[in-house]
C-alpha positions in Angstrom: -30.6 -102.1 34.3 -34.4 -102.2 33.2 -33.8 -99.9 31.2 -31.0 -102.0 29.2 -33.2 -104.6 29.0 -36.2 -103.1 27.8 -34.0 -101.6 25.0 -32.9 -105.2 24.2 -35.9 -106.5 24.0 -37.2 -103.2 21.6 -33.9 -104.5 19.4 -35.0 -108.1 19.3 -38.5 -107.6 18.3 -37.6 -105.3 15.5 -35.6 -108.1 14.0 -38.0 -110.7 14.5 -40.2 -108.0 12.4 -39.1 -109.3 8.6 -38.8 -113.0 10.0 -42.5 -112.8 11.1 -44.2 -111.6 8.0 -42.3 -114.1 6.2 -43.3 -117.1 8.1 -47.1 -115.4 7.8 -46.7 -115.7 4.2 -45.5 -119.1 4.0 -46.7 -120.7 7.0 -50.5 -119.0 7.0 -52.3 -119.8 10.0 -56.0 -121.3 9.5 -57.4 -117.7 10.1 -55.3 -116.6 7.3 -55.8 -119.6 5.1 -59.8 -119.3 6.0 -62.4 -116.6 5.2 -63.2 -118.0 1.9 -64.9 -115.5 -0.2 -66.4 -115.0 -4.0 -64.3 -112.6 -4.8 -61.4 -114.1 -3.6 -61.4 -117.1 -5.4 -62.2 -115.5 -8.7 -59.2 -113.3 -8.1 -56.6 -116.1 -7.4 -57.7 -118.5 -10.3 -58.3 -115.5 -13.0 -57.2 -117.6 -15.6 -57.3 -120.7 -14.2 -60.4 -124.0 -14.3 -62.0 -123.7 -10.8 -64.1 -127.2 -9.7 -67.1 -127.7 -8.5 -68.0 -131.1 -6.2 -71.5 -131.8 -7.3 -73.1 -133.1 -4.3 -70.1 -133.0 -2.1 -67.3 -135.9 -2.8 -69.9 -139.1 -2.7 -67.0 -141.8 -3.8 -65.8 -141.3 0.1 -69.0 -140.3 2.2 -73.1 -139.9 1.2 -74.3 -137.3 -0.9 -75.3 -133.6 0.6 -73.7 -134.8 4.0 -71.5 -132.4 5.8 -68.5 -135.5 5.8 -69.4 -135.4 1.8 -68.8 -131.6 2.2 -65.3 -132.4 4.2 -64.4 -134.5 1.7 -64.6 -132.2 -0.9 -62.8 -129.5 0.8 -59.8 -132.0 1.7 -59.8 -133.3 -1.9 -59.7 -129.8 -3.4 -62.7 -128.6 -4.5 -63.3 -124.7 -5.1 -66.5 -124.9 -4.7 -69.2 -127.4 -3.2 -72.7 -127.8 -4.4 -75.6 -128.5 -2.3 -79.2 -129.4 -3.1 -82.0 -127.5 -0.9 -85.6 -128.5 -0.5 -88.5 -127.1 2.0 -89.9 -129.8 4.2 -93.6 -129.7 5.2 -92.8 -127.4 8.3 -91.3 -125.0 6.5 -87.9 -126.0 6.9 -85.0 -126.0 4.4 -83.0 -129.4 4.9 -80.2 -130.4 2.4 -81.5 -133.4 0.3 -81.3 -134.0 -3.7 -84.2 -136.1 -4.5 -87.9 -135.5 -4.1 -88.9 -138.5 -2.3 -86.9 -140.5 0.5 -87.7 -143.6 2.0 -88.9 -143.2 6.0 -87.8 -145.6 9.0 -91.0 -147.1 8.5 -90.2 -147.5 4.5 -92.9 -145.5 3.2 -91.7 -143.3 0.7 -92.8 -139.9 0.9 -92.0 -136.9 -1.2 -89.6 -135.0 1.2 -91.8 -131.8 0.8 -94.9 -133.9 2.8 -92.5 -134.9 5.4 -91.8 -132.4 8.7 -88.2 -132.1 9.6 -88.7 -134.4 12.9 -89.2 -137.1 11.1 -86.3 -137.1 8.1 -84.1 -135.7 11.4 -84.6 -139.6 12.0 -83.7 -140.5 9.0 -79.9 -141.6 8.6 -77.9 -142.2 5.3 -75.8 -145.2 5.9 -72.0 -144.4 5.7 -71.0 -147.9 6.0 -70.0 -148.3 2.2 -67.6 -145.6 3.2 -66.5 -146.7 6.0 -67.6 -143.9 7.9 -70.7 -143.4 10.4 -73.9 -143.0 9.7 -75.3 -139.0 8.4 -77.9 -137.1 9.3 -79.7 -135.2 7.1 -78.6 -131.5 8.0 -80.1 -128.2 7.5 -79.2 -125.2 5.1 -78.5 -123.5 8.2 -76.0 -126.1 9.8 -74.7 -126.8 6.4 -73.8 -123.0 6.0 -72.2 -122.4 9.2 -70.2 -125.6 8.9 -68.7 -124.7 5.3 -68.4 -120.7 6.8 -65.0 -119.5 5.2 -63.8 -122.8 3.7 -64.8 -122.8 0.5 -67.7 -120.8 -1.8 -71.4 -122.7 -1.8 -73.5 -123.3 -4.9 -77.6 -123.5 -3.3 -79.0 -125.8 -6.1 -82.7 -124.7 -5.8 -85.0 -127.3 -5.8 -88.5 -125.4 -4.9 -88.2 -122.4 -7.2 -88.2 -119.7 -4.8 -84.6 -118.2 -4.7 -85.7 -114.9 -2.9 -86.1 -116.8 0.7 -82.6 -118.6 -0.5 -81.4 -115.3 -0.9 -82.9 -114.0 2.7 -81.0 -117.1 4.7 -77.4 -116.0 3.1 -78.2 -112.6 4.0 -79.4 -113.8 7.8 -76.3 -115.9 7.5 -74.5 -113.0 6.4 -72.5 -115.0 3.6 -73.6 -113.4 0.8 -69.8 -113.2 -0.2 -69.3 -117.1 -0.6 -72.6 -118.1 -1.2 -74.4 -118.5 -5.1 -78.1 -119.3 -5.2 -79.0 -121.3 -8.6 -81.9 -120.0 -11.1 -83.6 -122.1 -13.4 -86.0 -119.5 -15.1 -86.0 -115.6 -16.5 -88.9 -115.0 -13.8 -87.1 -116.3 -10.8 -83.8 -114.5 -12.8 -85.9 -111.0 -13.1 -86.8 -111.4 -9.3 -83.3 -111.5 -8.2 -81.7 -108.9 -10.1 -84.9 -106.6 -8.8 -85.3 -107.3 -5.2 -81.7 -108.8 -4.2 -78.9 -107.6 -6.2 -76.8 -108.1 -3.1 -76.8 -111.9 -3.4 -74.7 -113.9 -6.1 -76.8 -116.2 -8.4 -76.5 -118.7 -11.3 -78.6 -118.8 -14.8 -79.2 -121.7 -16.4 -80.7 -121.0 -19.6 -82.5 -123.4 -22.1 -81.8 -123.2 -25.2 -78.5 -120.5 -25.1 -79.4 -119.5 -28.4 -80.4 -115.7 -28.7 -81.8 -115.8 -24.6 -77.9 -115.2 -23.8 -78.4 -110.8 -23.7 -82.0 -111.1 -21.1 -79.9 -112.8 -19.0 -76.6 -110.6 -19.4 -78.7 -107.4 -18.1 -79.6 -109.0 -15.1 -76.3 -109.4 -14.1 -76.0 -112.6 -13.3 -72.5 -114.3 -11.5 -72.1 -117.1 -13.6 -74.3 -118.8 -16.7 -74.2 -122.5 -16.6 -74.2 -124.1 -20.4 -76.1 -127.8 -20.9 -75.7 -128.0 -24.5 -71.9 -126.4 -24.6 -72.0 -127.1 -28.4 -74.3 -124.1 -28.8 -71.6 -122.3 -27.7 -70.3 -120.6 -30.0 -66.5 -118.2 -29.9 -69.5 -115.1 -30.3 -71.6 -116.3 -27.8 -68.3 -116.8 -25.5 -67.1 -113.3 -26.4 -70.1 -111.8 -25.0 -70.4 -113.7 -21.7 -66.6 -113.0 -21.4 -67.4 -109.0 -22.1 -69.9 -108.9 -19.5 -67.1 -109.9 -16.7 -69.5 -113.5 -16.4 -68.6 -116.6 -15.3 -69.2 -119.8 -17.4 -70.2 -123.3 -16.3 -70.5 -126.7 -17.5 -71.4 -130.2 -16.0 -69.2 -133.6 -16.6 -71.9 -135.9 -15.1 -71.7 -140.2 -16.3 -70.5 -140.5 -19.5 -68.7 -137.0 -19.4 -66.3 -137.8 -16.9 -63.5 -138.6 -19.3 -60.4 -137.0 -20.4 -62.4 -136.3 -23.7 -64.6 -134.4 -22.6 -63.0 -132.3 -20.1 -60.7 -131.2 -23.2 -63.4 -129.9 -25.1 -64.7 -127.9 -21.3 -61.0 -126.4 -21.0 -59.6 -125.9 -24.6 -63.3 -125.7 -26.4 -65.8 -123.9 -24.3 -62.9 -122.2 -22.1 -64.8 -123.3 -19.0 -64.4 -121.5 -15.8 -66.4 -123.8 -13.2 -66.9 -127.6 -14.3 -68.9 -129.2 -11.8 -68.0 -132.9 -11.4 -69.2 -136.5 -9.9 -66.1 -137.5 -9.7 -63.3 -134.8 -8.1 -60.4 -136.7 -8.0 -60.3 -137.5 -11.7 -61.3 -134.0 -12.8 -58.8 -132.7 -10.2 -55.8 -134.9 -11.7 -56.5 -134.1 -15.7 -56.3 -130.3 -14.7 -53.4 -130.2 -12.5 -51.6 -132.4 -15.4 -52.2 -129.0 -17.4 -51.2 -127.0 -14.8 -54.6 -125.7 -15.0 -56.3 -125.8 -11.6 
């Protein structure tokens, strides 16, 4: 008799075989929806606009806060970018602008300030309707975006090689890019950690494009996108590089993100406003 059964129940799971990797394919589970990764993302949208939430989405919660961060995930973004500064103690907290304004409204640059006392510090969530935010860490912020979506570290301190040493601590050097804002800080990287991702920006494009090719850089991110010309392109395409532009104020219009998509052939265009960008490129089945 056990013996029937067990062969039953051998039958029964062999059946159930093609009807479970089925439902794992169209029903993936948050494991299998998760771990989030460069590589990944790059693979799936190939030929496709990715978008960048500048900021996190702050039109629903503040800036650089991990509900912005949320907010950006559940609105769509591909990637979410987040502005790093060193407070007085030595610790990186996740802030945009150089000075804040203390509970005792003094305003100090955040670099004078230790992290006890912009810890006390809130950003007032009440335009959105949500509760008040701290201001977190790099470290919390990583952990909390861990294998939901890739992480741009906009560098505000100039000194990408620690950057680089947290996302190895962290061990996310597959979803994390660290921005660079000169050919030093560029030459540094490519030298001494070739194992993290990082972003050139480089002023003026001109002829400065091939110094920055060698060093192997993820992605180059273009200001003035006019410069930009089909050669220029070419060779940034050749060199398997990723190309970004910003749509910040007046940018933020249907105009404009034609010329990013048809023009310039933009792969990442970083955005203030997500939902709009979000809408335009699904309406060309581009996203």
């Amino acid at each position: 008799m056990l013996e029937f059964i067990g062969v039953r129940l051998c039958a029964s799971i062999v059946r159930a075989i093609p009807l479970i990797i089925i439902a794992a394919f169209l029903y993936p589970s948050q494991a299998t929806a998760g771990n989030v990764t460069i590589d990944r993302l790059w693979r799936t949208h190939k030929d496709k606009t990715m978008v960048m939430s500048h900021r996190g989405d702050h039109q629903k919660a503040p800036e650089n806060t991990l509900a912005a961060f949320d907010k950006a995930i559940e609105a769509g973004a591909h990637i979410v970018e987040v502005d790093v500064r060193l407070t007085r103690d030595d610790k990186w907290v996740v802030y945009h602008d150089r000075t804040i304004r203390l509970r005792n409204k003094a305003r100090m640059l955040v670099s004078q300030c230790t992290f006890e006392e912009l810890r006390r510090c809130t950003i007032s969530g009440s335009r959105y309707k949500i509760s008040d935010q701290a201001i977190p860490t790099l470290h919390e912020v990583l952990e909390h975006l861990r294998d939901r979506v890739v992480i741009y570290l906009d560098d505000k301190m100039g000194r990408p090689l620690e950057l680089a040493e947290i996302v190895r601590e962290h061990k996310m050097e597959d979803q994390v890019f660290i921005g660079v804002n000169d050919y030093a800080d560029a030459i540094l990287m490519s030298e001494f950690a070739p194992d993290v991702h990082w972003r050139a920006r480089i002023k003026p494009i001109g002829n400065n494009i091939d110094k920055y090719l060698v060093l192997n850089p993820l992605i180059i991110e273009v200001n003035n996108f006019f410069a930009l010309t089909p050669e220029r392109i070419d060779l940034i395409r050749k060199a398997g590089v990723k190309i970004m532009v910003n749509s910040y104020g007046h940018r933020e219009s249907d105009d404009y993100y034609s010329i990013f998509v048809e023009q310039v052939g933009a792969d990442i265009i970083q955005t203030d406003n997500l939902d709009k960008l979000l809408a335009y490129l699904e309406s060309l089945d581009t996203v």
